[in-house]
DSSP file (Angstrom, degrees, kcal/mol; ACC not computed):
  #  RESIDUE AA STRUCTURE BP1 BP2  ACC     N-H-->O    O-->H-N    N-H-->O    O-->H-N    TCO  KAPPA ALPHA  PHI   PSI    X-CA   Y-CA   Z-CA
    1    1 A X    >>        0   0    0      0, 0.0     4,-2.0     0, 0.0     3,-0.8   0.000 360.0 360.0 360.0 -58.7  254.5  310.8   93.1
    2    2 A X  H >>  +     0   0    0      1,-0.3     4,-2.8     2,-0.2     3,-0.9   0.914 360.0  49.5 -24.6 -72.1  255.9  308.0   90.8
    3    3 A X  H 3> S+     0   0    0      1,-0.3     4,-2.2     2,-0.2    -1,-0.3   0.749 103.1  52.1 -45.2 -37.0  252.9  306.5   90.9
    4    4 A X  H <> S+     0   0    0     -3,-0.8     4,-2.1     2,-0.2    -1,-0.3   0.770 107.6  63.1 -82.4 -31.8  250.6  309.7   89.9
    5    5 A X  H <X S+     0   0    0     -4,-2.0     4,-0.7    -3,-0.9     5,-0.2   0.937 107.8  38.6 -66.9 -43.4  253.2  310.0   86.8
    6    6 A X  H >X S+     0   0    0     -4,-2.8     3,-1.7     1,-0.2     4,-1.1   0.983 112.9  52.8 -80.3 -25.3  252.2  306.6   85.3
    7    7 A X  H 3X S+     0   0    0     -4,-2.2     4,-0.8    -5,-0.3     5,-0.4   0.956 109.6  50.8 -65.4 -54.5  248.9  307.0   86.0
    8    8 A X  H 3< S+     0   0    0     -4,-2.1    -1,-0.3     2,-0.2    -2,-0.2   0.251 116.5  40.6 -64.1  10.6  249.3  310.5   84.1
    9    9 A X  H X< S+     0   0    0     -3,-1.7     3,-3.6    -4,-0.7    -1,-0.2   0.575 113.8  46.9-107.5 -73.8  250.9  309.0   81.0
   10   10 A X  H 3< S+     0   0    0     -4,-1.1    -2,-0.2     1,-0.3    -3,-0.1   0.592 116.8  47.3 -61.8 -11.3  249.1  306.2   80.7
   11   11 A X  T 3< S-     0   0    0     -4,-0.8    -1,-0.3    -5,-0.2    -3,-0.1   0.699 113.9-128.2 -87.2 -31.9  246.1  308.7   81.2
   12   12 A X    <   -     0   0    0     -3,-3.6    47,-0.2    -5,-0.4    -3,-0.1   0.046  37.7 -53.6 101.7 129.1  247.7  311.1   78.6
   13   13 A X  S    S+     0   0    0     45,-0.1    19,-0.2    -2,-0.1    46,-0.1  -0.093 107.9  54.9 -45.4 166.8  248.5  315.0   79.2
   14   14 A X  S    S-     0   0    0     17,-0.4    45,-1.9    18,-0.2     2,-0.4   0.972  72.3-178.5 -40.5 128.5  246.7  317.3   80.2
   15   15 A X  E     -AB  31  58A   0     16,-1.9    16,-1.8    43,-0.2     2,-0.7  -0.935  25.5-145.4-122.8 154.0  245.3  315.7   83.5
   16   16 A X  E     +AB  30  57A   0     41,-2.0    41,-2.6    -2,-0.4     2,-0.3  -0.845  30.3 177.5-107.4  87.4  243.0  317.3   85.7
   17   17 A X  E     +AB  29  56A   0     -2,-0.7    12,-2.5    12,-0.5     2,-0.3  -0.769   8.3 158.0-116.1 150.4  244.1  316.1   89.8
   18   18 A X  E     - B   0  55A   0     37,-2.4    37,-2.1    -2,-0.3     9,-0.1  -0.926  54.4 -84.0-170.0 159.0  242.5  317.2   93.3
   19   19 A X  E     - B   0  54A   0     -2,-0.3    35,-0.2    35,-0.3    34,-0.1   0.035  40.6-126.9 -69.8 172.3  242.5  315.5   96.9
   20   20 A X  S    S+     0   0    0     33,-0.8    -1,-0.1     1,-0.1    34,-0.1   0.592 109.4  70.1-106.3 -13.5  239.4  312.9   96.6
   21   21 A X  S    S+     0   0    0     32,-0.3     2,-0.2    31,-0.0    -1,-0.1   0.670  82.3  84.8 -67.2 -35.2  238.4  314.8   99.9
   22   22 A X        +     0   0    0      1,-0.2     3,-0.0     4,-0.1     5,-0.0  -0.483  44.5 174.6 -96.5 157.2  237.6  318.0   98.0
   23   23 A X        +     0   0    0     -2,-0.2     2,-0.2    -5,-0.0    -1,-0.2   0.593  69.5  55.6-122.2   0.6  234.2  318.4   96.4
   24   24 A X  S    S-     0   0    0      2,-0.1     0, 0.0     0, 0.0     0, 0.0  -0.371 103.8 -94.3 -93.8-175.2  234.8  322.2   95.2
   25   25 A X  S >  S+     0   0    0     -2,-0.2     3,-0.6     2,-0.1     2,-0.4  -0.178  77.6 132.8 -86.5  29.7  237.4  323.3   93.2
   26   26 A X  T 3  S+     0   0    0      1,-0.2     3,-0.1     3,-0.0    -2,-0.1  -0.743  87.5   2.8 -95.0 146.3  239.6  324.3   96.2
   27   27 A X  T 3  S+     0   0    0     -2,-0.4     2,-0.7     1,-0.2    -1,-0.2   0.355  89.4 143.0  41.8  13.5  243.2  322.5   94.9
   28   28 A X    <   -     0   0    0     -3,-0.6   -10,-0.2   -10,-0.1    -1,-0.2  -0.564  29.4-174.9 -84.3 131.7  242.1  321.4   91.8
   29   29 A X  E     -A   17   0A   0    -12,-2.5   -12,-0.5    -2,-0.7     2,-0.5  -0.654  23.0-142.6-119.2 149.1  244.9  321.7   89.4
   30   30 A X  E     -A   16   0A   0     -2,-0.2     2,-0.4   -14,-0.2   -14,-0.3  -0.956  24.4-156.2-111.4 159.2  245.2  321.2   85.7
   31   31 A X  E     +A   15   0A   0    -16,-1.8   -16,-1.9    -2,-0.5   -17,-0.4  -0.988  29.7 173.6-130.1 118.1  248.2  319.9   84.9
   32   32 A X  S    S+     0   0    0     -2,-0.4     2,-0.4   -18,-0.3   -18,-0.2   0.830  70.6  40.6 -82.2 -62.7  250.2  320.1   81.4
   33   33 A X    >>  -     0   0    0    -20,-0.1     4,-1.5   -18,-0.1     3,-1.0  -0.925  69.9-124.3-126.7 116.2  253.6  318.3   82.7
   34   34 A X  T 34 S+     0   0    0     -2,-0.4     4,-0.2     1,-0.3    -1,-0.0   0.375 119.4  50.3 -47.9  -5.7  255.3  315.7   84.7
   35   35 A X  T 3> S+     0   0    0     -2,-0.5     4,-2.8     2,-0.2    -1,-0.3   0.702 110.1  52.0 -91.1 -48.3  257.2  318.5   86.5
   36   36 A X  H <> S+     0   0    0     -3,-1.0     4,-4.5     1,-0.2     5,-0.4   0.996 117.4  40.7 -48.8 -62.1  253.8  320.4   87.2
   37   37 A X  H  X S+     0   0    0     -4,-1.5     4,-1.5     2,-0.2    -1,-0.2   0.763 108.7  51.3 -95.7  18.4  252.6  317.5   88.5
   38   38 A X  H  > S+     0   0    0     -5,-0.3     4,-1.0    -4,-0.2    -2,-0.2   0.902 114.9  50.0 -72.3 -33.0  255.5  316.3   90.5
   39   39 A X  H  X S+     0   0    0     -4,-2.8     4,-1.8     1,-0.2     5,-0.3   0.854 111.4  51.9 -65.5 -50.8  255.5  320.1   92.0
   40   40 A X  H >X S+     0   0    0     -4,-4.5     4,-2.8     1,-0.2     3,-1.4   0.990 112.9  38.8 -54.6 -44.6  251.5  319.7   92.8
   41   41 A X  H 3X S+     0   0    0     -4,-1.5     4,-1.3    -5,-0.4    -1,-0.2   0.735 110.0  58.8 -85.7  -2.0  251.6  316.4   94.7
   42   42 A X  H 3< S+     0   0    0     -4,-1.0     3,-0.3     2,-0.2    -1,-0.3   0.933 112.0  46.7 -73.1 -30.9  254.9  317.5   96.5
   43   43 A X  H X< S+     0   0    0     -4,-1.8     3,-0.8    -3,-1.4    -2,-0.2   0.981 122.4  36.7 -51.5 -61.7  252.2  320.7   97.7
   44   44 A X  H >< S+     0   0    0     -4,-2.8     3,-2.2    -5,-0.3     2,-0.3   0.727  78.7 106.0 -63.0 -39.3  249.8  318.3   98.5
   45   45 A X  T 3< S+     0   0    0     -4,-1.3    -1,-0.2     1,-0.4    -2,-0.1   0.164  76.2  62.9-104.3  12.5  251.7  315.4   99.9
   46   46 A X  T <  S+     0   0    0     -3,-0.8    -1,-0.4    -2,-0.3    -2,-0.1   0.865 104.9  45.7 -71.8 -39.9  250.4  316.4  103.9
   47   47 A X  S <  S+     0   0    0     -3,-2.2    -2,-0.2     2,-0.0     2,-0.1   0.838  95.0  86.9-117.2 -28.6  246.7  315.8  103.2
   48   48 A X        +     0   0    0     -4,-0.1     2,-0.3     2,-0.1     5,-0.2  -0.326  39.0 148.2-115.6 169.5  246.9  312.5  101.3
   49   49 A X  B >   -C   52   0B   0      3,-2.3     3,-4.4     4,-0.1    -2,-0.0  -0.961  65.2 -87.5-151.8 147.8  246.9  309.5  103.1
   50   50 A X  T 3  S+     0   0    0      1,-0.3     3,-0.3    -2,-0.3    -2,-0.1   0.643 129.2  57.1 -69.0  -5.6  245.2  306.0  101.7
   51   51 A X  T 3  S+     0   0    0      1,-0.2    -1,-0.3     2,-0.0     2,-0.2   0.384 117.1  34.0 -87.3   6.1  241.9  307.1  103.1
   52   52 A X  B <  S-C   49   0B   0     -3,-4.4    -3,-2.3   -32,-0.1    -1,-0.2  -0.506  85.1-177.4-163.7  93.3  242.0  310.3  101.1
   53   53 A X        -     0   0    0     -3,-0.3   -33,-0.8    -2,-0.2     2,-0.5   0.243  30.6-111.0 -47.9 179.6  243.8  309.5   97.7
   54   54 A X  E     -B   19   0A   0    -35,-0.2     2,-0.5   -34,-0.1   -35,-0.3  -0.968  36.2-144.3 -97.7 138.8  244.6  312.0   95.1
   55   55 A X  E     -B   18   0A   0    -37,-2.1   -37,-2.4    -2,-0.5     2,-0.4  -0.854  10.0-160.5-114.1 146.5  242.5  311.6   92.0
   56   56 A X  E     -B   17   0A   0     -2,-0.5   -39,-0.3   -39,-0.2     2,-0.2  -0.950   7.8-175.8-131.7 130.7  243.4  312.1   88.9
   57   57 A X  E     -B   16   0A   0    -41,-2.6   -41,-2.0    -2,-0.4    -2,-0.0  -0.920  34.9-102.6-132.0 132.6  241.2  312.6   85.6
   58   58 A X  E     -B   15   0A   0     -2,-0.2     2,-0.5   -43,-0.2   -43,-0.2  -0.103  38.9-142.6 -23.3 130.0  241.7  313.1   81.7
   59   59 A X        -     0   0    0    -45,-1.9     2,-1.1   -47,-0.2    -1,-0.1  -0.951   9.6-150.1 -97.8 132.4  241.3  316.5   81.3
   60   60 A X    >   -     0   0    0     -2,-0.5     3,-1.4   -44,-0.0   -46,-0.1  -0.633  13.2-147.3-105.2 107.6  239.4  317.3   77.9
   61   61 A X  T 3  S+     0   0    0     -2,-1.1     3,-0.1     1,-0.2     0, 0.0  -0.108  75.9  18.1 -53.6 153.4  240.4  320.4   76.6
   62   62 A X  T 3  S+     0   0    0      1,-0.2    -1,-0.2     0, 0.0     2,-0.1   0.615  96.8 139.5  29.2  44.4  237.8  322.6   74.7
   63   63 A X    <   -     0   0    0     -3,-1.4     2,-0.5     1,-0.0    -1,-0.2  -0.203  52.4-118.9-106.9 175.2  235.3  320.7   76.1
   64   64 A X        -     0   0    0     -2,-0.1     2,-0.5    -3,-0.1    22,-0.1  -0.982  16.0-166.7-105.1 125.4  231.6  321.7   77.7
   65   65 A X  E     -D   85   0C   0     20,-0.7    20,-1.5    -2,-0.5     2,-0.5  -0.848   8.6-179.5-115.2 139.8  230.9  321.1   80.9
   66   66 A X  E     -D   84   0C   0     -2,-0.5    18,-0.3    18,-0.2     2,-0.2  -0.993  15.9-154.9-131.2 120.2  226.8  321.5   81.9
   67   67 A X        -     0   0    0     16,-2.0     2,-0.3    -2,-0.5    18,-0.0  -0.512  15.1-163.2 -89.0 158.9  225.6  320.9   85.4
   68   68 A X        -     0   0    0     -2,-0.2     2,-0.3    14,-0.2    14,-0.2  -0.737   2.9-164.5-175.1 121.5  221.4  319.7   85.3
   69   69 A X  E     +E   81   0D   0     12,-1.6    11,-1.4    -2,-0.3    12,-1.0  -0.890  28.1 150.0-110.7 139.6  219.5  319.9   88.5
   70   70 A X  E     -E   79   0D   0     -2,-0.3     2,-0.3     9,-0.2     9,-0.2  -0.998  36.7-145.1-164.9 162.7  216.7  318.0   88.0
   71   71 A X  E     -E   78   0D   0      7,-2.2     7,-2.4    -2,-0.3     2,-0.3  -0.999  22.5-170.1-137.5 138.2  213.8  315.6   90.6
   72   72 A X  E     -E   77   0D   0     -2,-0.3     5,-0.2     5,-0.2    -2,-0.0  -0.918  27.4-162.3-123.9 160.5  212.3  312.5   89.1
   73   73 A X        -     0   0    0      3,-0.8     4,-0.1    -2,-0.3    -1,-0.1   0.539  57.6-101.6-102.9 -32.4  209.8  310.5   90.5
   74   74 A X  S    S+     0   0    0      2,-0.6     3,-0.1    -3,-0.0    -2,-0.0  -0.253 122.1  44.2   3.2   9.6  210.7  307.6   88.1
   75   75 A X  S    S+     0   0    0      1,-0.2     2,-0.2     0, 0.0    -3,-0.0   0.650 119.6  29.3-128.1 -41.3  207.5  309.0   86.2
   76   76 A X        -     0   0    0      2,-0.0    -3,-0.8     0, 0.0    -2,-0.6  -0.574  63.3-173.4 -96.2 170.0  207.8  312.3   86.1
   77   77 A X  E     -E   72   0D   0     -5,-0.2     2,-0.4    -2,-0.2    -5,-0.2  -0.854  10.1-157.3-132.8 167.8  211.3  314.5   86.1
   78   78 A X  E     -E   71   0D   0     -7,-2.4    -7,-2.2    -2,-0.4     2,-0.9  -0.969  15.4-141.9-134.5 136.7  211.3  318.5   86.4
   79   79 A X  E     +E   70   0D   0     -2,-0.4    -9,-0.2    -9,-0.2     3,-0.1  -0.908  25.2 179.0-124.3 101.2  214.6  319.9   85.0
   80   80 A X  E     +     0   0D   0    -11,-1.4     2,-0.3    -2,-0.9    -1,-0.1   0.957  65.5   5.9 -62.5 -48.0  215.2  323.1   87.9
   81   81 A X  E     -E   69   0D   0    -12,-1.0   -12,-1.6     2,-0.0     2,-0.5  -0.917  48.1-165.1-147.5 146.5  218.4  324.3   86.3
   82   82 A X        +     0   0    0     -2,-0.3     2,-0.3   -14,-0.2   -14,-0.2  -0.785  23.5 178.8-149.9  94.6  220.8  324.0   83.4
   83   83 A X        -     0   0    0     -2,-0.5   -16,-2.0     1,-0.0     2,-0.5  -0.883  12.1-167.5-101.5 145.3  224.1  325.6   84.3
   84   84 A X  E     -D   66   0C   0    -18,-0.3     2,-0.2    -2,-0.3   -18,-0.2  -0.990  22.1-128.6-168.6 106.1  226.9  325.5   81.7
   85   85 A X  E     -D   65   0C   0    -20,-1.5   -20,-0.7    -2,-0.5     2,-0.4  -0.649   9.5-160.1 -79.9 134.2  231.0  326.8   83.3
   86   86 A X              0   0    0     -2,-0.2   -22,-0.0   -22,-0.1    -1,-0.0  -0.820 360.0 360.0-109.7 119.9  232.8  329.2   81.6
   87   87 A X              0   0    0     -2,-0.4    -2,-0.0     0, 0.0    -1,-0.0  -0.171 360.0 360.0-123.8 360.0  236.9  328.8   82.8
């Protein structure tokens, strides 16, 4: 937990943390506060282990996030999908 607070100053507030194991959104937290996240990673602190860290990422607030599905050939690409999350 110490550690996941410097990272999250040195990262700056709001930070965005989840098991490194998940690849949905299932525990992914945003986090405001060194008490929010001392509270997450005390939740958490079964599942991680040094094969399955927590990570933790600058969150950017009022940002746009756009998924593109797309197949390239290295000559061609085809753009399938262009999805764009609403939170």
């Amino acid at each position: 937990t110490a550690q996941a607070r410097a990272v999250a100053r040195k990262i700056g507030f709001p930070v965005l943390v989840r098991p490194s194991f998940v690849l949905g959104g299932r525990d992914m937290k945003i986090v405001y506060t060194e008490d929010e996240l001392t509270a997450y990673m005390t939740r958490i602190a079964p599942d991680i282990s040094k094969d399955k860290p927590v990570l933790i990422d600058q969150f950017l607030e009022n940002a746009t996030e756009v998924d593109v599905d797309c197949l390239s050939d290295g000559d061609r690409t085809a753009i399938g999908g262009v999805m764009q999350h609403i939170e």
